[in-house]
N, C-alpha and C positions, 0 to 999 in steps of 0.2 A: 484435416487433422484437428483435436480439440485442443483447447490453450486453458492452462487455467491460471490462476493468480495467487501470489500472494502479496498484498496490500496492508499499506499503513495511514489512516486517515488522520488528522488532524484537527484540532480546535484551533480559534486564532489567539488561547492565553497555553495552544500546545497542550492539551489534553490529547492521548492517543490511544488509539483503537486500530487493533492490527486481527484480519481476516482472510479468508478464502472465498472468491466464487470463478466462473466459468466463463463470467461477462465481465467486465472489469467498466466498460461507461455505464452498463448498465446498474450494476451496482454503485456509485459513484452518485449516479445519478438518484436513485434510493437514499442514498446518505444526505444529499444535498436539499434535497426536497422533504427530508423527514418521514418519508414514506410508511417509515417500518419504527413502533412504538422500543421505547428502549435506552441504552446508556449512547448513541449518536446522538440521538435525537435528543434528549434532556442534555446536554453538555455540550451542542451545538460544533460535533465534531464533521466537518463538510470539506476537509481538503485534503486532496489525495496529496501524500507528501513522498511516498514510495512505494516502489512496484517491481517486482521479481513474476517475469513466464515458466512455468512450466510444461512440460507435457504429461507428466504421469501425476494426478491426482492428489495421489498417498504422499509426493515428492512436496507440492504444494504446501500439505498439513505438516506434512513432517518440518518444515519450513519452520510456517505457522507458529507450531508449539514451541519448537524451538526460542524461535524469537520474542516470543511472550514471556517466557520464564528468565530473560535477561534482564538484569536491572534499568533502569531507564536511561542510565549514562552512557551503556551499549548501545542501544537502542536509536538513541540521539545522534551516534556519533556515523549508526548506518544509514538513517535517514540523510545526515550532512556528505555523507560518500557521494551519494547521488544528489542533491539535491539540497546546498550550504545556505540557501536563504527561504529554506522551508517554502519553497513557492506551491503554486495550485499545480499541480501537473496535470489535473483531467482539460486545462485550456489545449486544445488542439494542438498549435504552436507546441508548447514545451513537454506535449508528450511525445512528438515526431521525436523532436531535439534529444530526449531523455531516453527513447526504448533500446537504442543500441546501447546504451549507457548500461542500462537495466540487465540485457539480454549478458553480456560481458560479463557483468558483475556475476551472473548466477553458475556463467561457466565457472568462473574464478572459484565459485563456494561448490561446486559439485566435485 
């Protein structure tokens, strides 16, 4: 079954960059490393601070847009839902700790 994501990365002065892909360490790992030329990368946005699964793609984006068109006080306050000291989530440890978190929450928004 395919999973996709929708993701919020983070700077450490909290700049945020919110996306979709189908890999979520994979991507993550692109952000972190700079991989890919662009507003991550110039603004050193490298920590996954939140994460919502999907299964339907369109569900994902539809997400996405959504949450990008929210002012940033929204925004701040869904990243603290899951996740109140803005931590790294892609560390192993606190993504176990965090998916069921994640998985709940998106019931709750569907």
């Amino acid at each position: 079954m395919q999973q996709y994501f929708f993701y919020i990365m983070a700077s450490r002065t909290r700049t945020l960059y919110a996306g979709v892909t189908n890999d979520l360490a994979r991507r993550v790992q692109e952000h972190k490393h700079r991989l890919t030329p662009g507003f991550t990368s110039r603004y050193r946005v490298n920590r996954l601070v939140y994460y919502e699964s999907y299964r339907d793609i369109r569900e994902a984006i539809r997400r996405e847009k959504q949450v990008k068109a929210w002012r940033r006080e929204k925004k701040t306050r869904l990243i603290e839902s899951m996740n109140p000291g803005w931590l790294d989530l892609s560390e192993a440890s606190r993504t176990e700790e965090t998916g069921s978190r994640a998985r709940r929450d998106h019931a709750e928004h569907s």
